[in-house]
VOBA-1610 file (N, C-alpha, C; in pm, whole numbers, padded with zeros to 5 digits, always signed):
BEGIN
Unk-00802-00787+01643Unk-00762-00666+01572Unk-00795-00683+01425Unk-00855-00585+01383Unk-00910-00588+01247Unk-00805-00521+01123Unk-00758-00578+01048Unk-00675-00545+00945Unk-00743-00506+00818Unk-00701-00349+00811Unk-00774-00289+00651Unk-00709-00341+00559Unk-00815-00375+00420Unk-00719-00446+00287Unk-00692-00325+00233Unk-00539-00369+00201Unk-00503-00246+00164Unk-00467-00293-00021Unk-00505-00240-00109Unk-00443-00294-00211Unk-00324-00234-00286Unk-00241-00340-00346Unk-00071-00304-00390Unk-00094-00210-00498Unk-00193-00173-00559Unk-00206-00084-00700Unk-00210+00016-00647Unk-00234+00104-00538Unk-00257+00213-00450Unk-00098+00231-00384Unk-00072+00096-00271Unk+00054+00139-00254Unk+00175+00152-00336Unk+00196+00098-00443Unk+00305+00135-00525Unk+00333+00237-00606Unk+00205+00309-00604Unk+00180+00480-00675Unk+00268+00474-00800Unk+00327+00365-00833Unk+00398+00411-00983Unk+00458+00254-01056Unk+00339+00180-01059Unk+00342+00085-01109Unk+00411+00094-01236Unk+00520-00020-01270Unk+00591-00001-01438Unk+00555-00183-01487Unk+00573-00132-01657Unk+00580-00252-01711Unk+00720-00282-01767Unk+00827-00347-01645Unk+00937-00329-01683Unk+00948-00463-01581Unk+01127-00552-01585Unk+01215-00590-01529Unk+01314-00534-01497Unk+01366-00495-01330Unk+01487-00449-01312Unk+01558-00518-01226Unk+01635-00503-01157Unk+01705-00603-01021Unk+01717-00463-00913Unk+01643-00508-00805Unk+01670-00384-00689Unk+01751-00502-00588Unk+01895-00460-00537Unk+01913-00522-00408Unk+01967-00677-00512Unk+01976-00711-00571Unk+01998-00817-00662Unk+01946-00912-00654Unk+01804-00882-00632Unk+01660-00960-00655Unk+01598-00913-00798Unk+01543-00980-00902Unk+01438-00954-00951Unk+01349-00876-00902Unk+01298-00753-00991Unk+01166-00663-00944Unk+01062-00759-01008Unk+00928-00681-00982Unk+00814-00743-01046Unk+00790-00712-01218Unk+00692-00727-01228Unk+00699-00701-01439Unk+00533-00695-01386Unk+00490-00566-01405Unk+00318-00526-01373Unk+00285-00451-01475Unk+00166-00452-01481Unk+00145-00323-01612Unk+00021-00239-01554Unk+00035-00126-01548Unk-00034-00053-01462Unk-00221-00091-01511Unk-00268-00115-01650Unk-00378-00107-01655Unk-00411-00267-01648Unk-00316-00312-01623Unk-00370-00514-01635Unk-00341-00573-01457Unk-00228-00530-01460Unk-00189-00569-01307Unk-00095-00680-01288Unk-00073-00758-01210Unk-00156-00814-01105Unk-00173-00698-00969Unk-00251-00704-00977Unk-00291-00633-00871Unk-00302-00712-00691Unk-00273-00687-00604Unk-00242-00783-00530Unk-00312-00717-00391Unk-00426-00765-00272Unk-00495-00709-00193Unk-00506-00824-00062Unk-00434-00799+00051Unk-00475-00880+00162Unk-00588-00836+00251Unk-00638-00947+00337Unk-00757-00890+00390Unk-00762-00976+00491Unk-00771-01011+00638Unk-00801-01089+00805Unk-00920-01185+00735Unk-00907-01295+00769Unk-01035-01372+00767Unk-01047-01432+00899Unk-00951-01433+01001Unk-01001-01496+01135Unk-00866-01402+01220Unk-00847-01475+01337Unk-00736-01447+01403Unk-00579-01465+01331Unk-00578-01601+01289Unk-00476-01614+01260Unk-00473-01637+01118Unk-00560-01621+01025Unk-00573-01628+00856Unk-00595-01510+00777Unk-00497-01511+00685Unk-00505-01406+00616Unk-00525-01428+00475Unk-00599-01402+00406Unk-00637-01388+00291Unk-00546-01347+00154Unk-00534-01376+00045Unk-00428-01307-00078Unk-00521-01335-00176Unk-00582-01199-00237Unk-00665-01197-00342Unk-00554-01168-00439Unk-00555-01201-00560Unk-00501-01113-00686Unk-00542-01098-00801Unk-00548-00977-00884Unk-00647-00978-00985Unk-00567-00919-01122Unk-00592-00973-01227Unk-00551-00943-01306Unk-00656-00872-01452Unk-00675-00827-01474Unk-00844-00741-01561Unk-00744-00692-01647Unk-00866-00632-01766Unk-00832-00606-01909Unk-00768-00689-01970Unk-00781-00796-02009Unk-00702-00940-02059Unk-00760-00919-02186Unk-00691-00959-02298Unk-00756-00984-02439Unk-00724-01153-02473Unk-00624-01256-02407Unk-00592-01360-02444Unk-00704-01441-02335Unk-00753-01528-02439Unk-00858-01638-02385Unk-00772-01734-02291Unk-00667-01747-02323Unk-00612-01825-02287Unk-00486-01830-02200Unk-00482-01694-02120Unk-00411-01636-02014Unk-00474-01739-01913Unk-00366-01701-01767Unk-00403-01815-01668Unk-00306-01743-01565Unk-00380-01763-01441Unk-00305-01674-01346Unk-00316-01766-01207Unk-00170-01751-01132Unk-00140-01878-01059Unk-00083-01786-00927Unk-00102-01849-00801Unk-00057-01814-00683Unk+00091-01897-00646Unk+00171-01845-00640Unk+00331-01945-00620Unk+00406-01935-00467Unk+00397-01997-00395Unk+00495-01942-00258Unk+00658-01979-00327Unk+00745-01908-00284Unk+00867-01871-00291Unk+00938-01850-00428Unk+00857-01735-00494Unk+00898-01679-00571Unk+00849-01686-00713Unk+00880-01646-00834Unk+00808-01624-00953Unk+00836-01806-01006Unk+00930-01900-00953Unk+00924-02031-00996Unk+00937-02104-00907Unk+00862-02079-00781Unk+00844-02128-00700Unk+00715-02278-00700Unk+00687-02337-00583Unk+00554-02426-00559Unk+00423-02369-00525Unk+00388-02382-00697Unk+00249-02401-00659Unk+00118-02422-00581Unk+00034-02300-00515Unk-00014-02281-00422Unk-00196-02367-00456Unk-00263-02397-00330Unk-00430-02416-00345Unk-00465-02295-00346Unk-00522-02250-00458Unk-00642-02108-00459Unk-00789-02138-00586Unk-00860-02029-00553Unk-00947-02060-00611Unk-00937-01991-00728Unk-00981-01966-00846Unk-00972-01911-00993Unk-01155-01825-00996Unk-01156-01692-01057Unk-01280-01657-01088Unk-01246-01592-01198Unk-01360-01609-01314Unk-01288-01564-01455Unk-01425-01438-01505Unk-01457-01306-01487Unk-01545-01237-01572Unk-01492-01193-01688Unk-01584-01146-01779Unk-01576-01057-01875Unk-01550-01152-01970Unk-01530-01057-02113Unk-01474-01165-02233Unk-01350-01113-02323Unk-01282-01186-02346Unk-01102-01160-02430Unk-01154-01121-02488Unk-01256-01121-02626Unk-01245-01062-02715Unk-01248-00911-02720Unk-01376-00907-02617Unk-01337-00738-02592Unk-01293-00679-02513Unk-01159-00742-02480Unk-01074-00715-02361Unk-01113-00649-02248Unk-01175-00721-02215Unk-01180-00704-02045Unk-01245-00819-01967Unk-01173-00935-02000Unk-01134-01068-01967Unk-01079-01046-01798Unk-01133-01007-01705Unk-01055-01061-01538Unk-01097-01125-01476Unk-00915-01188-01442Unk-00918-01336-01348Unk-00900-01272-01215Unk-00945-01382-01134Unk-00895-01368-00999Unk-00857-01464-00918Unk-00747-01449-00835Unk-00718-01579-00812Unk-00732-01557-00621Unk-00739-01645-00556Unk-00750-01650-00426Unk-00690-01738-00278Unk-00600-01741-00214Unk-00546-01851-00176Unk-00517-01749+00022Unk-00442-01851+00068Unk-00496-01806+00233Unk-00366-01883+00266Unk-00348-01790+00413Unk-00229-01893+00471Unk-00285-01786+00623Unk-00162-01904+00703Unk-00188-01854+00878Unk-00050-01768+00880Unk-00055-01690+00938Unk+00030-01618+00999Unk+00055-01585+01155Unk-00013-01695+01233Unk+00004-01722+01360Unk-00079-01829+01402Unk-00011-01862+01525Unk-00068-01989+01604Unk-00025-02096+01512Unk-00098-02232+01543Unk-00044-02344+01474Unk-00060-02314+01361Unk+00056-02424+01266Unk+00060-02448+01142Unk+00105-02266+01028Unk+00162-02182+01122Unk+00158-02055+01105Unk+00286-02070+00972Unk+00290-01951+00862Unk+00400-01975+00789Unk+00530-01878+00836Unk+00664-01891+00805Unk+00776-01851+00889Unk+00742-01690+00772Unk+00831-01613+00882Unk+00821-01439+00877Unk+00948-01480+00758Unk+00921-01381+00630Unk+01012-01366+00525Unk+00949-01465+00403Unk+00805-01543+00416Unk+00780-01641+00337Unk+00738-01517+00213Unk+00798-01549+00077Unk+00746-01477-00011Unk+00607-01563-00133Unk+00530-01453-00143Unk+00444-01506-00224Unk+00392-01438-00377Unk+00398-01522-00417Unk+00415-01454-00602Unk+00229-01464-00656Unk+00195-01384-00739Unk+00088-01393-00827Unk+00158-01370-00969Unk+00125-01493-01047Unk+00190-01479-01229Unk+00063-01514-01305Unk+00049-01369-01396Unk-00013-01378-01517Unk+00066-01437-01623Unk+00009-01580-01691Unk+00054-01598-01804Unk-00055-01574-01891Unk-00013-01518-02043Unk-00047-01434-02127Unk+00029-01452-02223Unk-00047-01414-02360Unk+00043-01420-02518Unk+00148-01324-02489Unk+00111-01184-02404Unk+00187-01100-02499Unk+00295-01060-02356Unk+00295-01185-02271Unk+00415-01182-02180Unk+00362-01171-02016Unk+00461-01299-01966Unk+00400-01298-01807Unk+00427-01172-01738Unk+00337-01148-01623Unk+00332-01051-01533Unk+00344-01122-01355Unk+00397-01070-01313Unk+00382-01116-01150Unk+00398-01015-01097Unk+00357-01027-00967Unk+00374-00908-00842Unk+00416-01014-00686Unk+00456-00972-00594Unk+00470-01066-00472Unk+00447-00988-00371Unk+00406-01034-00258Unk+00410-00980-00122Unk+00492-01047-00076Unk+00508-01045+00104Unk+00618-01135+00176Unk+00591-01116+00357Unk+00578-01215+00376Unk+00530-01183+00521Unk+00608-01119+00611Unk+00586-01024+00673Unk+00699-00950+00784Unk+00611-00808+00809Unk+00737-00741+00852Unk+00714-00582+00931Unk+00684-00557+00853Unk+00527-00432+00892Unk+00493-00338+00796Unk+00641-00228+00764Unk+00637-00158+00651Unk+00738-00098+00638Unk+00698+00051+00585Unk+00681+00094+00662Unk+00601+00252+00666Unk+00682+00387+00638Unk+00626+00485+00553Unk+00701+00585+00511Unk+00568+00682+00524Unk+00614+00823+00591Unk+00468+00901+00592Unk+00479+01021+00480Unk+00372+01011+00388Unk+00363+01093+00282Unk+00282+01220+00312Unk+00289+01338+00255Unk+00160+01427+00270Unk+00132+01461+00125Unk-00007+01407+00125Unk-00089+01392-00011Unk-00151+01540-00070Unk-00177+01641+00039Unk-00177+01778+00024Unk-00175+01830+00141Unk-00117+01947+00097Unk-00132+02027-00029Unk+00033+01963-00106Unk+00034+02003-00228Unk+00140+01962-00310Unk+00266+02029-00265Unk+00229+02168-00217Unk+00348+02276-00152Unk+00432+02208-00037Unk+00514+02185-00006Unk+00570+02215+00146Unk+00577+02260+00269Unk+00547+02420+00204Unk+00493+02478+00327Unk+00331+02454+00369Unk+00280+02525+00480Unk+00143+02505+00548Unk+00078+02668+00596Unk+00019+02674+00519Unk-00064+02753+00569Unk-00215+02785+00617Unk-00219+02881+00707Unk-00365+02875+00803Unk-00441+02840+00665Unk-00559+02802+00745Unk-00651+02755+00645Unk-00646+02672+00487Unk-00556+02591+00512Unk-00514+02447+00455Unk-00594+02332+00508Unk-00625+02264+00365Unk-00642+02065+00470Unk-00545+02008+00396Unk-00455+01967+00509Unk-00358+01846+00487Unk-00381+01711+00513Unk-00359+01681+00399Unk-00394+01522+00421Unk-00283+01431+00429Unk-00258+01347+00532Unk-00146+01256+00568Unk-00177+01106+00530Unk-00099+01047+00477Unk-00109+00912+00425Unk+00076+00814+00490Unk+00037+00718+00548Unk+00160+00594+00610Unk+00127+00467+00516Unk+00176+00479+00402Unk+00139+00334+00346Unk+00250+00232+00359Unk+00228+00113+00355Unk+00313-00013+00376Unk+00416-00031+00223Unk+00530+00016+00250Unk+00602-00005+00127Unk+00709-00191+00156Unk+00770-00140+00031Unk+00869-00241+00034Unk+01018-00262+00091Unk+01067-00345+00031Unk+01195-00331+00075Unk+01320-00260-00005Unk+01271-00168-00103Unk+01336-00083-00190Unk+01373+00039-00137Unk+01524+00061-00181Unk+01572+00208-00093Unk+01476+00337-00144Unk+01460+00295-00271Unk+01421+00459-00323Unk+01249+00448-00335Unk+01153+00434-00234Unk+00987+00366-00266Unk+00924+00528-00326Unk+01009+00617-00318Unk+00924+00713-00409Unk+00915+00687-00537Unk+00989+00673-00588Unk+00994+00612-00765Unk+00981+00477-00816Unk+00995+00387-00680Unk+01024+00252-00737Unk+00929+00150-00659Unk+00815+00047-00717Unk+00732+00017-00722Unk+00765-00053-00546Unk+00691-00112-00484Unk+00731-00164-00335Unk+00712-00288-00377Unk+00794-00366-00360Unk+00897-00491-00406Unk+00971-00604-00318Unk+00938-00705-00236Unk+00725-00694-00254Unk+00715-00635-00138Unk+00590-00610-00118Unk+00513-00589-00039Unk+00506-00693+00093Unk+00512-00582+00203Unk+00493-00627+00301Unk+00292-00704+00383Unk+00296-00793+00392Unk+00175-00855+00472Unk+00192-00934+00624Unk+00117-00902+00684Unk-00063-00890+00675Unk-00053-00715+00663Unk-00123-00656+00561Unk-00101-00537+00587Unk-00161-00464+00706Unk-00055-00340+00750Unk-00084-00269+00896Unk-00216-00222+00951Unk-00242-00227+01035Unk-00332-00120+01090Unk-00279+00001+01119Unk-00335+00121+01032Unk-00268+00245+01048Unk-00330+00335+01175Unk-00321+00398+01251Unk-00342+00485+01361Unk-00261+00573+01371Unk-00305+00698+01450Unk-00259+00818+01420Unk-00311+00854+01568Unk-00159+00953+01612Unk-00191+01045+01703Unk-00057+01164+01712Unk-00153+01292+01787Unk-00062+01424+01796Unk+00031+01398+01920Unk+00164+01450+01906Unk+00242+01509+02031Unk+00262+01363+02096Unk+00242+01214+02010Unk+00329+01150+02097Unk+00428+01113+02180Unk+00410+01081+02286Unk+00563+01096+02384Unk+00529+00922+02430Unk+00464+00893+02544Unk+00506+00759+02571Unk+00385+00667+02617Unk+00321+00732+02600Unk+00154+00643+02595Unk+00094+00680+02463Unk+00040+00565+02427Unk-00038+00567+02271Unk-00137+00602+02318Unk-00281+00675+02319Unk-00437+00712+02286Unk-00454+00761+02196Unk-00397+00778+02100Unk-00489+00808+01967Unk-00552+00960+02007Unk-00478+01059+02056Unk-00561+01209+02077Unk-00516+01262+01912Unk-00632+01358+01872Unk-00633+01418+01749Unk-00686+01523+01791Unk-00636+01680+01759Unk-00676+01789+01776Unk-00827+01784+01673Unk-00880+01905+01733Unk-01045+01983+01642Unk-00985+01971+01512Unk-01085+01872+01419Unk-01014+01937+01268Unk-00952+01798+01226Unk-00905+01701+01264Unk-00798+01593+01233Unk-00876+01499+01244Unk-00962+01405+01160Unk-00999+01303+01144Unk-00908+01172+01070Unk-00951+01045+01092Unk-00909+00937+01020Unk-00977+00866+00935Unk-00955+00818+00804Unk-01086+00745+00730Unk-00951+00659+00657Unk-00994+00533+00664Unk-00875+00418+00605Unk-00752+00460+00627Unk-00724+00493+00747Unk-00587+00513+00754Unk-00491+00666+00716Unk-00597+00755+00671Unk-00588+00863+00589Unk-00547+01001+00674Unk-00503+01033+00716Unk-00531+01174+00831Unk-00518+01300+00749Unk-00632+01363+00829Unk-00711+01526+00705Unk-00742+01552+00838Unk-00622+01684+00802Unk-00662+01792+00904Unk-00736+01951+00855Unk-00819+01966+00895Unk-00908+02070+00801Unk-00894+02239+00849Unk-00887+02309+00783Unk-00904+02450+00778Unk-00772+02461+00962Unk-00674+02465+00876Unk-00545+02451+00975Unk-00547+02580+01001Unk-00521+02572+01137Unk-00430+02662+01272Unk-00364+02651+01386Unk-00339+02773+01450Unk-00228+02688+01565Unk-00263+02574+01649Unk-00378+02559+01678Unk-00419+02462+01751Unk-00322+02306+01694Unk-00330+02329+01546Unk-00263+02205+01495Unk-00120+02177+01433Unk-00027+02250+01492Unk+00124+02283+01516Unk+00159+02176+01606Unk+00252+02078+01582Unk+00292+01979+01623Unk+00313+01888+01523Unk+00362+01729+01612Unk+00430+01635+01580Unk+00289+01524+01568Unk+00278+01451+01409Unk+00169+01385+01385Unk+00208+01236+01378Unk+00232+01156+01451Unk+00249+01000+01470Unk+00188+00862+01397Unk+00211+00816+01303Unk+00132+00705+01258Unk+00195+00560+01287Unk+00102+00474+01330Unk+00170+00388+01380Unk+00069+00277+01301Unk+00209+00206+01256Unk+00166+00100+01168Unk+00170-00059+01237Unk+00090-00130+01264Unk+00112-00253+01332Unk+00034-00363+01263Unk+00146-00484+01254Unk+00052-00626+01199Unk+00097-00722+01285Unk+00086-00839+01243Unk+00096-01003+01370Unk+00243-00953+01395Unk+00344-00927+01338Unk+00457-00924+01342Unk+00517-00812+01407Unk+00463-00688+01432Unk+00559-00591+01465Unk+00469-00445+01455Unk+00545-00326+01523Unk+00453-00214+01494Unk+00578-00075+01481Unk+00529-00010+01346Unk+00635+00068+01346Unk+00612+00193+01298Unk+00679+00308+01321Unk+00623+00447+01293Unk+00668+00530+01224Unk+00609+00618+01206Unk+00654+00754+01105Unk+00606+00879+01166Unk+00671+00973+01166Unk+00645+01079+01179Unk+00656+01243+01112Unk+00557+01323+01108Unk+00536+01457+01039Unk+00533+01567+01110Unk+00604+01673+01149Unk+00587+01828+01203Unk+00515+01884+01108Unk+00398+01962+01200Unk+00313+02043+01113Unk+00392+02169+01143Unk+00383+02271+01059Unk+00371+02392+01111Unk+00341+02484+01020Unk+00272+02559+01092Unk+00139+02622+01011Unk+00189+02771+01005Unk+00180+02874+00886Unk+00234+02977+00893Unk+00146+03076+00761Unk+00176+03210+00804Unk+00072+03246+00703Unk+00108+03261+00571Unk+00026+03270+00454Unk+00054+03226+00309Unk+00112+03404+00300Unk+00206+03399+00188Unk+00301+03519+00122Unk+00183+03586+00097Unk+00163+03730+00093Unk+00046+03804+00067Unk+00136+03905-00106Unk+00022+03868-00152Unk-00040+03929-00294Unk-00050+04065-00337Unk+00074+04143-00373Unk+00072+04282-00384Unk+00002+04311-00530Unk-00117+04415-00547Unk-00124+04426-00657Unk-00001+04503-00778Unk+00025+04500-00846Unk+00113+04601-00939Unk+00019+04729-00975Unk+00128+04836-00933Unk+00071+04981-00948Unk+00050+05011-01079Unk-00057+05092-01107Unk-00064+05143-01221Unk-00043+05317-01253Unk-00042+05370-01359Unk+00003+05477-01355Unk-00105+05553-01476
//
């Protein structure tokens, strides 16, 4: 099974450069245009990959480290790649490190893993954590609520965190290996993946185009990694848009 990289700058839709305590954990401290930016990706059956990148740097002398269990945790093996130049800020590192998530030598479900930018003008980290994808289904458009004929709605299931409120508050950390997203209409108790005329998938994305009744129903996304598979669901229903009286004139 092939796992899309999904990257954390996308799923957290509202990256801050702040410290808070959610759950009475430490949040992360990110800065939306520096990062760490944090992206898993399958390299075999049982290996999974942890890129993290940190760009727009102005300090020569920043340094960015992979940590298992937490922001002062032990020090991980990864590899370091350094482009660009501080002076004209856009200095990015990247750092790279791998672990199993099944079969022998596999790491235990809940292992958390940190990426820390150190920097003059103040460290940054972000973490993932191995376990259940943790899926919430968004609709990316239209911005309205309602649906009307001849709409494309676009459906998005991204892998959040373990934060109550993931509309406002960054996903903390992040769940890995991230899911494989799939999508199907009118699920009841066999999965095939049926999609009405009109409903395609591209990364996980579902766009249903120039809507009608045909596409009235219940839209299923099912999120699955080594660990578990879990779902979300959306009622379409499609109705016609308020019609446009002109104002009389006299």
């Amino acid at each position: 099974m092939a796992y899309r990289v999904q990257n954390a700058r996308w799923i957290c839709l509202c990256l801050v450069f702040a410290s808070t305590l959610h759950g009475g954990a430490k949040a992360a401290v990110t800065d939306p245009a520096t990062g760490p930016f944090i992206s898993d990706s399958k390299i075999t059956d049982n290996t999974l990959e942890l890129k993290c990148i940190a760009q727009n740097l102005s300090d020569p002398t920043a340094n960015i480290t992979w940590l298992q269990g937490g922001i002062d945790g032990t020090e991980l093996n990864y590899a370091i790649t350094s482009v660009g130049d501080a002076a004209a800020g856009t200095l990015k590192l990247t750092a790279t490190t791998s672990l199993n998530v099944s079969g022998t030598g596999a790491v235990a479900k809940g292992t958390n893993y940190t990426c820390k930018v150190e920097r003059s003008a103040g460290t940054l980290w972000q973490a993932v954590v191995t376990g259940d994808p943790t899926t919430r289904l968004l609709q990316l458009a239209p911005a309205r609520e309602k649906l009307y004929y001849g709409d494309t709605v676009v459906l998005a299931c991204p892998n959040y965190g373990t934060n109550s409120d993931p509309d406002t508050l960054p996903a903390d950390p992040l769940p890995v290996p991230s899911p494989l997203v799939e999508w199907q209409f009118n699920y009841t108790d066999a999965w095939t993946g049926y999609l009405p005329s009109g409903a395609t998938v591209q990364d996980g994305i579902l766009t249903i185009e120039n809507l009608a009744d045909i596409h009235d129903g219940e839209y299923t996304c099912q999120a699955t990694n080594v660990y578990y598979t879990n779902y979300a669901f959306k009622v379409v229903q499609v109705e016609m848009a308020p019609s446009t009286v002109a104002p009389t004139t006299t």
